[in-house]
VEXPADREN-766057 format. One line per 5 residues: number of its first residue (from 1); their letters; for each residue x, y, z of N, C-alpha, C. Coordinates in Angstrom, 1 decimal. Atoms other than C-alpha are relative to their C-alpha. Layout:
BEGIN
NUM) A) X:Y:Z:X:Y:Z:X:Y:Z  ...
This chain:
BEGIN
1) XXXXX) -0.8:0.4:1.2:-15.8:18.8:20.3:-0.3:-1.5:-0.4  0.2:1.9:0.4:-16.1:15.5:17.8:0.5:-0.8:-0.3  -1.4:1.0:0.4:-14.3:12.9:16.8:0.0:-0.2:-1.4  0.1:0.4:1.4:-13.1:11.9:13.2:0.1:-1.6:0.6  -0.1:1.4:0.2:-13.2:7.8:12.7:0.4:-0.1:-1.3
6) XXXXX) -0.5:0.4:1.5:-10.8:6.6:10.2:-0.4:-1.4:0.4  0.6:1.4:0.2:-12.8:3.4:9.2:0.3:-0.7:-1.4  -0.1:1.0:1.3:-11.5:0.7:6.9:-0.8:-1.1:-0.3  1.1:1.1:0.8:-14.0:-1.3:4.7:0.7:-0.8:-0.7  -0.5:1.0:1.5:-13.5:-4.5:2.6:0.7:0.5:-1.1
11) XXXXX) -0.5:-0.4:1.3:-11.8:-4.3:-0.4:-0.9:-1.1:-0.7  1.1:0.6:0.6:-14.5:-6.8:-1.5:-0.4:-1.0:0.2  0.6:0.8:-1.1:-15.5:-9.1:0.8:-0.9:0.8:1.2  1.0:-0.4:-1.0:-18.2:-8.1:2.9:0.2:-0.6:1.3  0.1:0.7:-1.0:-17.1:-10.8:5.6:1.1:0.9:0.7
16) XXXXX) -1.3:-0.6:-0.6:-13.5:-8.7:6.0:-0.3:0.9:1.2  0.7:-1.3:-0.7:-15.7:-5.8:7.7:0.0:-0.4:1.8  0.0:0.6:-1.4:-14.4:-5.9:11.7:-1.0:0.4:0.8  1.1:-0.5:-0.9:-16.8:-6.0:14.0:0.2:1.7:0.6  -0.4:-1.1:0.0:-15.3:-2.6:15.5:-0.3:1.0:-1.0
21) XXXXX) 0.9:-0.7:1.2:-16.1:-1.0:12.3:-1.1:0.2:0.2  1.4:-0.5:-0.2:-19.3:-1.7:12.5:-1.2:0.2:1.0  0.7:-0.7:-1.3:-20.0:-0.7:15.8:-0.2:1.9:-0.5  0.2:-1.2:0.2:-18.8:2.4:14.8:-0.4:0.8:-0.7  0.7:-0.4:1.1:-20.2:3.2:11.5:-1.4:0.0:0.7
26) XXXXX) 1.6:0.1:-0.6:-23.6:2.2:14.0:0.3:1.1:0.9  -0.1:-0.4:-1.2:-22.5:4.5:16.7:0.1:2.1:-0.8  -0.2:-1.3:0.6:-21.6:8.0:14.3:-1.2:0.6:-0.2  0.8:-0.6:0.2:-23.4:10.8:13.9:-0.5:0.1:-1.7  0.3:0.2:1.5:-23.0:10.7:9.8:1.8:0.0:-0.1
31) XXXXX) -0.9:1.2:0.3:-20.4:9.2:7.4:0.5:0.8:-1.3  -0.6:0.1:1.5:-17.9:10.8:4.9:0.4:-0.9:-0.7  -0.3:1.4:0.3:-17.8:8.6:2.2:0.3:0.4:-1.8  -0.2:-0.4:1.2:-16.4:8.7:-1.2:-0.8:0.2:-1.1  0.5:0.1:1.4:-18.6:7.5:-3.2:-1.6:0.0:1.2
36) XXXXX) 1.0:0.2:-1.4:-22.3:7.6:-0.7:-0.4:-1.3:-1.0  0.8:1.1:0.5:-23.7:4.9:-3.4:0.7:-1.1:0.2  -1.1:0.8:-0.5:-20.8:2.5:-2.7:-0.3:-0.1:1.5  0.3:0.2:-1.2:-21.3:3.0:0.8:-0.9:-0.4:0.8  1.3:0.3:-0.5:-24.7:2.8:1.1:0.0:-1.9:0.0
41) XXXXX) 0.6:1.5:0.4:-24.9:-0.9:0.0:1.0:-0.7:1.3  -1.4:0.5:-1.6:-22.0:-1.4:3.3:-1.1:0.0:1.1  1.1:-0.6:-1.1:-24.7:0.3:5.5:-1.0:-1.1:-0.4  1.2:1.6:-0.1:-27.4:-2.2:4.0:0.4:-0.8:0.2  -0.6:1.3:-0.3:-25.5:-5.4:4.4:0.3:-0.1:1.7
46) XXXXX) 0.0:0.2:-1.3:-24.9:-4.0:8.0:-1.7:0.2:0.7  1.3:-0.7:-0.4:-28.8:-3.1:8.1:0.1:1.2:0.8  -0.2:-0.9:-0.6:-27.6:0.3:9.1:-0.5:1.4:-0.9  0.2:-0.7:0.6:-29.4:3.8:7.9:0.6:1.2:0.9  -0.6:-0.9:-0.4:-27.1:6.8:8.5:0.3:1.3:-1.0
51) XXXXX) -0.2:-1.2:1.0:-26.7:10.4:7.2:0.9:-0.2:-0.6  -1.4:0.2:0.3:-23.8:10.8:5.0:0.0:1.0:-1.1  -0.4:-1.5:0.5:-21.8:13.4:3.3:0.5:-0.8:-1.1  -1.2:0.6:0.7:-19.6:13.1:-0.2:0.7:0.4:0.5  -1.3:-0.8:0.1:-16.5:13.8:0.2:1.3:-0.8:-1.0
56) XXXXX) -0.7:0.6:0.8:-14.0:13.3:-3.0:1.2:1.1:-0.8  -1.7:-1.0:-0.3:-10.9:14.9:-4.3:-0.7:1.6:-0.7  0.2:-1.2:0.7:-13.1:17.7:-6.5:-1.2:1.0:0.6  0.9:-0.5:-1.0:-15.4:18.6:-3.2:0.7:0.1:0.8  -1.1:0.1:-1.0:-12.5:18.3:-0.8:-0.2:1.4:1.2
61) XXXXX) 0.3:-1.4:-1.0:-12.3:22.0:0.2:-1.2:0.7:1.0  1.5:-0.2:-0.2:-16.1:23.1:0.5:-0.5:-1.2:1.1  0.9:1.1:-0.9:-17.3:19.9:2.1:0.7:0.1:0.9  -0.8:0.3:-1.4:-14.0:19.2:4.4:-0.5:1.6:0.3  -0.1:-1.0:-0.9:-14.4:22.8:5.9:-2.0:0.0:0.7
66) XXXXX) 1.0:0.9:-0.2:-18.4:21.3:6.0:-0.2:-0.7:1.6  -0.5:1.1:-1.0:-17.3:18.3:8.0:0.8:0.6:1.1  -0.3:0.0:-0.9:-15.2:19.9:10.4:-0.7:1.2:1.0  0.6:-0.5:-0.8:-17.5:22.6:11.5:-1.4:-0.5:0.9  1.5:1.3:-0.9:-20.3:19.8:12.3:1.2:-0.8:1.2
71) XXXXX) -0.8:0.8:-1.2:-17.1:18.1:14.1:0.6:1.0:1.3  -0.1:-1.4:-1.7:-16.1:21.4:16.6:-1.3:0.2:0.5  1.4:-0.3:-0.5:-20.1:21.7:16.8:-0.6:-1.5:1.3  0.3:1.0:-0.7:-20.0:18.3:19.0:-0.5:-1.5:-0.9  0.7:1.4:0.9:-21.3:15.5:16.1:1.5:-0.6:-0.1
76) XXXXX) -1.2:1.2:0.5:-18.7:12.7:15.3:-0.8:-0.7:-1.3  -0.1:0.5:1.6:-17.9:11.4:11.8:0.5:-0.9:-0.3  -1.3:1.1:0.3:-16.5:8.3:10.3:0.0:0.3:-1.6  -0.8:-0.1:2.1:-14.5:8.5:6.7:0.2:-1.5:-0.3  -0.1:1.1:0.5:-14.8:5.9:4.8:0.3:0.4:-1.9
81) XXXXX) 0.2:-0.2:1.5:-13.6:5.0:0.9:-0.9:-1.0:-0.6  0.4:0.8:0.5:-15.0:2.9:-1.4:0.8:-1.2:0.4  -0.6:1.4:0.0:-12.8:0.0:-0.8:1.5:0.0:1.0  -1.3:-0.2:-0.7:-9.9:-0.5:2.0:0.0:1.2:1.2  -0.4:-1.2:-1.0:-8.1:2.4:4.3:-0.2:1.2:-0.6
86) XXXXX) -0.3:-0.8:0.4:-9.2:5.4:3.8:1.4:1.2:0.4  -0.8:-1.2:0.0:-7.0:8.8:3.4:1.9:-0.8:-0.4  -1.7:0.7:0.7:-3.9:6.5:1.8:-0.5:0.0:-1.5  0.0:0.0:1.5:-3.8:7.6:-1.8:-1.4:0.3:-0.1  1.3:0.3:-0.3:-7.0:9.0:-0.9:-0.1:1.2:0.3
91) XXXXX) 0.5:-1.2:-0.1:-9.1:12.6:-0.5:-0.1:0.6:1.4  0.0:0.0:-1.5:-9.3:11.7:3.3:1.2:0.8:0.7  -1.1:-0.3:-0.3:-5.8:12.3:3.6:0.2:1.2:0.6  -0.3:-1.1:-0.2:-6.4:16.4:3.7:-1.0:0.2:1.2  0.8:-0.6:-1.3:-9.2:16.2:6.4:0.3:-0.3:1.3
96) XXXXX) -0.8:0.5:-1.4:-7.0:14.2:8.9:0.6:1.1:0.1  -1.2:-1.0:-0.2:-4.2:16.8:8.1:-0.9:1.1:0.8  1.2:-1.0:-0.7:-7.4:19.6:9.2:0.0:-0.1:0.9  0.3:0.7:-1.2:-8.3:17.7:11.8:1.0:0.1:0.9  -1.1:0.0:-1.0:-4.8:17.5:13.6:0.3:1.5:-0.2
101) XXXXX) -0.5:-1.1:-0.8:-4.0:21.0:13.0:-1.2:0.8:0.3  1.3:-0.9:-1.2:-7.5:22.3:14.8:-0.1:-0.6:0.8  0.2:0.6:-1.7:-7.2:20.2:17.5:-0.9:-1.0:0.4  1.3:1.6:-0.1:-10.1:17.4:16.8:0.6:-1.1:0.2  -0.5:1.4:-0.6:-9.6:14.3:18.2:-0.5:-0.7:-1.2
106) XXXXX) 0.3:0.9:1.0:-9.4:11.3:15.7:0.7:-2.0:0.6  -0.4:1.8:-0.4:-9.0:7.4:15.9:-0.2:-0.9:-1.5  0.5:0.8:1.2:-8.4:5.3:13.5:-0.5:-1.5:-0.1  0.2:1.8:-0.4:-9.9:1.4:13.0:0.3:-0.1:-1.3  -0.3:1.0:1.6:-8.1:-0.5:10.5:-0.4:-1.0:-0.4
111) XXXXX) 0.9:1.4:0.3:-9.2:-2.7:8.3:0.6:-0.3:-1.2  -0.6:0.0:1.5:-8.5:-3.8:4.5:1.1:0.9:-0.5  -0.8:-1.0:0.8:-5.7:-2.4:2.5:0.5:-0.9:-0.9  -1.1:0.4:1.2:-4.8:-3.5:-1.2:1.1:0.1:0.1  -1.5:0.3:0.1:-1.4:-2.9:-0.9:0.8:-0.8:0.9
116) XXXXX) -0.6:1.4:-0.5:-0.8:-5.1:2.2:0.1:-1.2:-0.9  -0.2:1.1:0.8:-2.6:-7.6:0.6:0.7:-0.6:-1.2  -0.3:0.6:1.3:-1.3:-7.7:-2.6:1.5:0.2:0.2  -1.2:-0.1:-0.7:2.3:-7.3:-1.1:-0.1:-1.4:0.8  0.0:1.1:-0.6:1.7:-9.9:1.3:0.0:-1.6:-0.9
121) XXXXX) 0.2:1.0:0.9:0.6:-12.5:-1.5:1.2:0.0:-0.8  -0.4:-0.3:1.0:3.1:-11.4:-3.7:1.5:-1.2:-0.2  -1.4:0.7:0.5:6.5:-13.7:-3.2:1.0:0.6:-0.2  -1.1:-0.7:-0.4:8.5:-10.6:-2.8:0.6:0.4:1.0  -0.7:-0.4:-1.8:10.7:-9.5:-0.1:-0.9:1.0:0.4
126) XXXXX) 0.9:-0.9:-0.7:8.3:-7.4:2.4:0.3:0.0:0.8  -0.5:-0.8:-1.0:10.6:-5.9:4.9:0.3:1.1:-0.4  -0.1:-1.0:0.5:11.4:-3.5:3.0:-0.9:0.6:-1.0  1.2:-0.2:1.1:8.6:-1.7:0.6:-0.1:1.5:-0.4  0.5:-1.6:0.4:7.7:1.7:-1.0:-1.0:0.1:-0.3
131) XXXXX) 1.3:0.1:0.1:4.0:2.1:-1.9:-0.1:2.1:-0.9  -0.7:-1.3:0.9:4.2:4.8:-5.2:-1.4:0.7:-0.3  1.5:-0.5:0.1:0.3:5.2:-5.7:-0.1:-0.2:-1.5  0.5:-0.3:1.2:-0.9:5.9:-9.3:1.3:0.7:-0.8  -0.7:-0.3:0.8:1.8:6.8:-11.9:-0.6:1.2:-0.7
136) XXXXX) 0.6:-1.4:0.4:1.0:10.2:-13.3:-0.4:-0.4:-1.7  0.3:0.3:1.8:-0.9:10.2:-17.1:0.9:0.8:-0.7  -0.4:-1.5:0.9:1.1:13.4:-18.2:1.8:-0.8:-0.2  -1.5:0.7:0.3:4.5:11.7:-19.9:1.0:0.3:0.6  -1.5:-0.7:-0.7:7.0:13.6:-18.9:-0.1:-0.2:2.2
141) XXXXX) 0.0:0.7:-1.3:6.0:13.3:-15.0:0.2:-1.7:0.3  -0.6:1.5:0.2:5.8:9.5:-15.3:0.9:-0.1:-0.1  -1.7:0.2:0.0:9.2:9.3:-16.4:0.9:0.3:0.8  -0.8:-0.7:-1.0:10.7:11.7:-14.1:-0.2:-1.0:1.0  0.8:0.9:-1.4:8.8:9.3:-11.1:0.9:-1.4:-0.5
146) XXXXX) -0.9:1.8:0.4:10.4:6.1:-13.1:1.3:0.3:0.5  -1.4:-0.6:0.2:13.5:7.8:-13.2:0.6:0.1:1.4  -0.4:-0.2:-1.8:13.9:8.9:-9.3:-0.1:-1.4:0.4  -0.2:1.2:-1.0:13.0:5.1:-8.2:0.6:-1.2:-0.5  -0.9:1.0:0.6:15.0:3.3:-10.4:0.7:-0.9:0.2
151) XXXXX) -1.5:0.6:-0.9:18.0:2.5:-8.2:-0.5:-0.6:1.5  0.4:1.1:-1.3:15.5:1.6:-5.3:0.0:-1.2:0.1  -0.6:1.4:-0.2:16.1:-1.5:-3.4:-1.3:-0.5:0.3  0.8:0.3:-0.9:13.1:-1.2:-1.9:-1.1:-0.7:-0.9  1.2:0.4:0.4:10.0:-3.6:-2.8:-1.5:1.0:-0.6
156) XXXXX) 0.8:-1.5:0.5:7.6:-0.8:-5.4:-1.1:-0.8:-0.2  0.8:0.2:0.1:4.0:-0.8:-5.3:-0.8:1.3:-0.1  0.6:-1.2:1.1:1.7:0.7:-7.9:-1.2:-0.6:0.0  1.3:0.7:0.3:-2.2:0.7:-8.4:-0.2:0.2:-1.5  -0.1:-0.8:1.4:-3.1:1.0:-12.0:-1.5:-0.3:-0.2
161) XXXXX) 1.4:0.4:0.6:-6.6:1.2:-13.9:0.1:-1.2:-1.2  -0.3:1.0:1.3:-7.4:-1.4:-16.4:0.2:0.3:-1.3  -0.4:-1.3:1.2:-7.3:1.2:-19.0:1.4:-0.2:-0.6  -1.8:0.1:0.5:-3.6:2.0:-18.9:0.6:-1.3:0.4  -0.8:0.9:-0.8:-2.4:-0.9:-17.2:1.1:-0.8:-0.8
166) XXXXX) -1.1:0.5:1.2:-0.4:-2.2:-20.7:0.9:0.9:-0.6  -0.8:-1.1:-0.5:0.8:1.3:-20.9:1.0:-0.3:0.5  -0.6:0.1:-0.9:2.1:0.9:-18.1:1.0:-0.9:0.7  -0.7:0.7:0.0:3.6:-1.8:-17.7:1.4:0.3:-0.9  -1.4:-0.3:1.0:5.5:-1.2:-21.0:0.8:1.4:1.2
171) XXXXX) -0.8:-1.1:-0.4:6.9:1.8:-19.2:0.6:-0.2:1.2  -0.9:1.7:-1.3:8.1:-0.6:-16.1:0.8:-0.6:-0.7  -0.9:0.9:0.3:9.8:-2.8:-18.0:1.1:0.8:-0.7  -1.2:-0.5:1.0:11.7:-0.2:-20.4:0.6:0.7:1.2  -1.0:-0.8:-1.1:12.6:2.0:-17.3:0.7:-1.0:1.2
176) XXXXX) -0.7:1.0:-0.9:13.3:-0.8:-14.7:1.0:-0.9:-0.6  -0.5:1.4:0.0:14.1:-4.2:-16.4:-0.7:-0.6:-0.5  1.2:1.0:-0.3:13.2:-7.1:-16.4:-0.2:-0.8:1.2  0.1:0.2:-1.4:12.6:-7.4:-13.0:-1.5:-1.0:0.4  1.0:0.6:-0.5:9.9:-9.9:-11.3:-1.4:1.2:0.6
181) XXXXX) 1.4:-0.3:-0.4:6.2:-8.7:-10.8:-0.8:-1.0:0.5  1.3:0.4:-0.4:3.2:-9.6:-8.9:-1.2:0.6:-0.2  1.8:-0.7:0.8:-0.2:-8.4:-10.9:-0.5:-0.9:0.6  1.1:0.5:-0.6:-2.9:-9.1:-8.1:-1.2:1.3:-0.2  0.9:-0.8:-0.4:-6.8:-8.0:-8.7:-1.1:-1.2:0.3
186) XXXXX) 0.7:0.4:-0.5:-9.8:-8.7:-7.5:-0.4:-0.5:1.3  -0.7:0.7:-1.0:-8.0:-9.3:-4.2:-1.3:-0.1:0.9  1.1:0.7:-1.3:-10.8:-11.3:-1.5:-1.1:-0.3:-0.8  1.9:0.2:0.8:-13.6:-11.9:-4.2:0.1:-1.1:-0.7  0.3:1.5:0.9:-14.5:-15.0:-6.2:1.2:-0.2:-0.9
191) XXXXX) -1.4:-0.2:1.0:-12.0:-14.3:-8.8:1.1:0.5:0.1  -1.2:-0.3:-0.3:-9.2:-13.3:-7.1:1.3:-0.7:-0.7  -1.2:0.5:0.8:-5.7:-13.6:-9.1:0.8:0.8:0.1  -1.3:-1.0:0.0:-2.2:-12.8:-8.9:0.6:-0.9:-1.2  -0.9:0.8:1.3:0.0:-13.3:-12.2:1.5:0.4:0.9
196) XXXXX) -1.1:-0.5:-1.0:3.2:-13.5:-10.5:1.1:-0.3:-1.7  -1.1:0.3:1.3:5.9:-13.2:-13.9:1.5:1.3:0.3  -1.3:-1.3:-0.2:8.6:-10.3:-15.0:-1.3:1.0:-0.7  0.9:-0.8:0.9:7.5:-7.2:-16.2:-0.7:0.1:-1.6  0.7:-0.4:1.5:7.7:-7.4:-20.0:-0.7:-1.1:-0.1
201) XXXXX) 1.1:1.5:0.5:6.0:-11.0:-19.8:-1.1:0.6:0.3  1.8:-0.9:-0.5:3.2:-8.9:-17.6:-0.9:0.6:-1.3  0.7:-0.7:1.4:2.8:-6.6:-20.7:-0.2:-0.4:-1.2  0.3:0.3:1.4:3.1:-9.0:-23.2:-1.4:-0.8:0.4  1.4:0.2:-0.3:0.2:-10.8:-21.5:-1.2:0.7:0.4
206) XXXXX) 1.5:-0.3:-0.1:-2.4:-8.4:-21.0:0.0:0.7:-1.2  0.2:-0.2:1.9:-1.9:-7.3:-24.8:-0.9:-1.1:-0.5  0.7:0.9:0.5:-3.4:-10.8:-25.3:-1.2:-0.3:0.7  0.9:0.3:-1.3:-5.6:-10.5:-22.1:-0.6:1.0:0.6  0.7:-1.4:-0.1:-7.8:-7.3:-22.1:-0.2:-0.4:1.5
211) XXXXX) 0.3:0.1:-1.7:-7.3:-6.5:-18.5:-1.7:0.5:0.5  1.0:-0.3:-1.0:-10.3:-5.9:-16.1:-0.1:-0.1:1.4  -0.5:-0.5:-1.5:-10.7:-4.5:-12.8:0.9:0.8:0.5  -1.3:-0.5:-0.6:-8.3:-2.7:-10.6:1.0:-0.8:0.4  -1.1:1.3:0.0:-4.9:-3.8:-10.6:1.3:0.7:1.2
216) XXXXX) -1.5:-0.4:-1.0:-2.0:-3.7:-7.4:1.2:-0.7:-0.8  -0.6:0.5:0.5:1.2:-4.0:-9.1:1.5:0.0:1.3  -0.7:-0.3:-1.2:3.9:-5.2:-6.6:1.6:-0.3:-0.8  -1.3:-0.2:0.6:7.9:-4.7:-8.1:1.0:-0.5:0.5  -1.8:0.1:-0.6:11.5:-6.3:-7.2:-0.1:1.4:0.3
221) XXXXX) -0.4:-1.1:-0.6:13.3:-3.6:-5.8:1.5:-0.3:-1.2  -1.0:0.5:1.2:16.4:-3.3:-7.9:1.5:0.0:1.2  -1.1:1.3:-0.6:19.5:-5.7:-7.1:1.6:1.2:0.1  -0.8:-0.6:0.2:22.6:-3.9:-6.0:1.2:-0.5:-0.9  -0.7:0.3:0.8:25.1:-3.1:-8.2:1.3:-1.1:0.8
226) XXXXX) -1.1:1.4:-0.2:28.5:-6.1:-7.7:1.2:1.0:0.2  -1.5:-1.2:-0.3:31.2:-2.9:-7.8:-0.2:1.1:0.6  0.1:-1.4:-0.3:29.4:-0.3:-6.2:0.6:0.3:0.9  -0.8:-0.9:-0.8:31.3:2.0:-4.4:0.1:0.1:1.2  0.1:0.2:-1.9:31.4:1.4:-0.4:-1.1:-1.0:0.2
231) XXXXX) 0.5:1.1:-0.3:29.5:-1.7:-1.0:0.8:-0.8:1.3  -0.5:0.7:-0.6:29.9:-4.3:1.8:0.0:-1.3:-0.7  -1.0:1.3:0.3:32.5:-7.4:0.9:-1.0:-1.2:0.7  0.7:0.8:-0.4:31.0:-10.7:2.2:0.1:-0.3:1.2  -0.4:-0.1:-2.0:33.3:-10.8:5.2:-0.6:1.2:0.9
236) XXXXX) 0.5:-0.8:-0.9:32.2:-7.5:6.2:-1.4:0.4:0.6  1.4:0.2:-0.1:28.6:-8.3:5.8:-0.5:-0.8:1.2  0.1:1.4:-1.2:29.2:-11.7:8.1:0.2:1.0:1.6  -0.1:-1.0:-1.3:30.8:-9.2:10.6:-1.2:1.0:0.4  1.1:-1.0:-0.9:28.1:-6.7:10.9:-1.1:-0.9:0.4
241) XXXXX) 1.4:0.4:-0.9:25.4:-9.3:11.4:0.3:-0.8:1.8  -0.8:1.2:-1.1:27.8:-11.2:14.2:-0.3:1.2:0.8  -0.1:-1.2:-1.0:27.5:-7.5:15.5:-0.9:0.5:0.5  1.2:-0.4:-0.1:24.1:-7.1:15.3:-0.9:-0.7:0.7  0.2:1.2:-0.7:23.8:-10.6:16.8:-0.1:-0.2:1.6
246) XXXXX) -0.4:-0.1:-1.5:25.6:-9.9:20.1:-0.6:1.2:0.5  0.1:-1.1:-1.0:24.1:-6.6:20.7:-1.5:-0.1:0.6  1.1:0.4:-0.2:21.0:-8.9:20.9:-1.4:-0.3:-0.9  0.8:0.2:0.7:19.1:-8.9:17.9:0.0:-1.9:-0.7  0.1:1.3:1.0:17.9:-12.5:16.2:1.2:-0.1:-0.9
251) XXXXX) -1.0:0.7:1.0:20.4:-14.3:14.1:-0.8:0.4:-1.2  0.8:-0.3:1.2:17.7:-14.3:11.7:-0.3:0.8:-0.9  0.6:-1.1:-0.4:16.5:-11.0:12.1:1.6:0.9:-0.4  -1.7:-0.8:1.1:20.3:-9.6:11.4:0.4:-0.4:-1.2  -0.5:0.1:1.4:21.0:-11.6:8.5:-1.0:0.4:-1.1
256) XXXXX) 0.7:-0.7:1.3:17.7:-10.1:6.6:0.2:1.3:0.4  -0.1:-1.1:-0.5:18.7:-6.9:8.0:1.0:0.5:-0.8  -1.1:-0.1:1.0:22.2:-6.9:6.2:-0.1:-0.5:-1.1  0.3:0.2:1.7:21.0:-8.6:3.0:-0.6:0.6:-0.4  1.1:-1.2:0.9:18.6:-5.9:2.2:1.1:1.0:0.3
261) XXXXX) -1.6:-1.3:0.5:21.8:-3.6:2.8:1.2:-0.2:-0.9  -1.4:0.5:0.5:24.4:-5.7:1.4:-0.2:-0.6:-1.6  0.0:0.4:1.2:22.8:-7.4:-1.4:0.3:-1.5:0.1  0.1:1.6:-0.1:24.0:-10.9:-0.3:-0.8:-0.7:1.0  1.1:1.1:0.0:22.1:-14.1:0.4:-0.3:0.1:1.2
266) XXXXX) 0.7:-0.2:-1.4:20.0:-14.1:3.5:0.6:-1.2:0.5  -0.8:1.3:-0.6:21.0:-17.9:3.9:1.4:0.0:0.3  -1.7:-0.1:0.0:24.6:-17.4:3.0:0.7:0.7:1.3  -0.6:-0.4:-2.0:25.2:-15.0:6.3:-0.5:-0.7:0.8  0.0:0.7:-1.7:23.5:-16.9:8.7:0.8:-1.0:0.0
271) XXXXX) -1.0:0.6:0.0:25.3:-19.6:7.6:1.5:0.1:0.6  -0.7:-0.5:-0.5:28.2:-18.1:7.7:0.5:0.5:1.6  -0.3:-0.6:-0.7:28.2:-16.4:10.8:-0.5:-1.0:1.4  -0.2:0.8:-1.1:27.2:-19.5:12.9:1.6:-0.5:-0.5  -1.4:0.8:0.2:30.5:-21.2:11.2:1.1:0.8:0.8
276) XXX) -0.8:-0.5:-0.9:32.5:-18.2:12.5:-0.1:0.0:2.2  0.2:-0.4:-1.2:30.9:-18.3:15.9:0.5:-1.4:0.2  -0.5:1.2:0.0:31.8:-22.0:15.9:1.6:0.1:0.9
C-alpha cells in the first residue's frame, strides 16, 4: 500500500517552499496537481522532473478513483494546488475523504495558506475565526450564506475573484454593516497589499480601483448586542475570568477568553479582576 502527501506550496514566493516539501515532492512516485502547468514551473525551480496527474473539481471522480488504485498498487503520491494547502476549499478535499475511508495511509506537510496569512496581517481578533470560502454566484444562495453568519462573533474570511470582488463587497456591507475589513492580495510577492478600511469604503474604493488578482477578505465578527438576553453583566464577566484564573489558566489567556464571550474589553477585565484579587 501507498501513501498520499498533502504538500503545501507558496502562495507566491518561491523561498516559502519548506525544505520537507521538497524532499518529498523529490522522493514521490508522481504528483496530483491542479493545475500540472502551475506546478511544473515549482518542479523546475526545484530542478525536479516528476510524472504527474490533473486532478481538479471537473475530473475529481475518474482521476481520484485513478490515483487511488496506483496508491493500493504500492506508488505514493503528493497533492498539491496551485498556491497554498491543498484540499482546503479545494478538489483534494474528496481524495483524503477516499483515502481515509480505504484505509491509505496519508501525511500531511504544511506549508502556505492565504487565509492564515491574510488573517494574521489583518489587525483583527484571531482567536476566534470562521473561514467561509467563496460566496456562491447564484443570488439567492449568497444571501441565504449572508444571512446565516450575520450574528457571528467570530472573525469571517472570504476569497473573492477580482471579477466580483465590488459585487461583493456591496453585498458585505448591505448585509453585515459597516464593520472593519482587511482586503489582502498578492500576499508574499513584490506587491503585496492589505487595505485595511470598513466594508462600504472597501467597495467604494475598488469602484475607483479596478481590482486585480486574488483577494482574501478578512471581516469583524459582529459585536454583541448591549441587551441581549443572558448576556454576561460586567461583574459576572470579572467573576468568570477570576474562575478561570484559579483553576489555572493565564490571567491573560481568561480575560480574551471571556471578551470574545462577553463582548467586554479585554483590558477592562484584567484590570479589573487583579483590583478584586487585591
Amino acid at each position: 500500500m501507498g501513501k498520499l502527501y498533502i504538500v503545501g506550496t507558496p502562495i507566491g514566493n518561491l523561498g516559502d517552499l519548506s525544505p520537507r516539501a521538497a524532499e518529498v515532492l523529490g522522493e514521490v512516485d508522481f504528483i496530483a496537481a491542479e493545475d500540472t502547468r502551475v506546478s511544473r514551473k515549482l518542479l523546475s525551480h526545484l530542478g525536479l522532473h516528476k510524472p504527474m496527474v490533473s486532478y481538479y473539481e471537473h475530473n475529481l471522480r475518474e482521476r481520484g478513483e485513478e490515483i487511488l488504485s496506483r496508491l493500493q498498487a504500492g506508488e505514493s503520491c503528493a497533492i498539491v494546488t496551485d498556491a497554498g494547502m491543498p484540499c482546503i476549499s479545494d478538489p483534494g478535499e474528496d481524495l483524503v475523504r477516499l483515502c481515509a475511508e480505504r484505509g491509505i495511509g496519508m501525511e500531511v506537510v504544511p506549508g502556505p495558506s492565504a487565509v492564515i496569512a491574510a488573517l494574521a496581517v489583518s489587525g483583527l481578533p484571531t482567536g476566534r475565526f470562521s473561514f467561509e470560502g467563496f460566496l456562491s454566484v447564484k443570488r439567492s444562495s449568497r444571501m441565504a450564506h449572508l444571512e446565516e453568519i450575520k450574528n457571528d462573533r467570530r472573525t469571517l474570511i472570504f476569497y473573492e475573484a477580482p471579477h466580483k470582488l465590488c459585487d461583493t463587497l456591496d453585498d458585505l456591507a448591505g448585509a453585515l454593516g459597516p464593520r472593519q475589513v482587511s482586503v489582502a492580495k498578492e500576499l508574499t510577492k513584490v506587491h503585496e497589499t492589505v487595505l485595511r478600511t470598513t466594508l462600504d469604503e472597501a467597495a467604494r474604493y475598488y469602484r475607483e480601483h479596478p481590482p486585480k488578482g486574488e483577494y482574501v477578505l478578512v471581516i469583524e465578527g459582529a459585536k454583541p448586542a448591549k441587551e441581549e438576553e443572558g448576556a454576561l453583566s460586567f461583574e459576572e464577566a470579572v467573576k468568570m475570568v477570576r474562575k478561570l484564573s484559579a483553576s489555572g489558566k493565564a490571567m491573560s489567556e481568561a480575560c480574551r477568553e471571556v471578551a470574545s464571550l462577553s463582548g467586554h474589553k479585554k483590558g477592562e477585565l484584567y484590570k479589573a479582576a487583579l483590583q478584586t484579587e487585591e
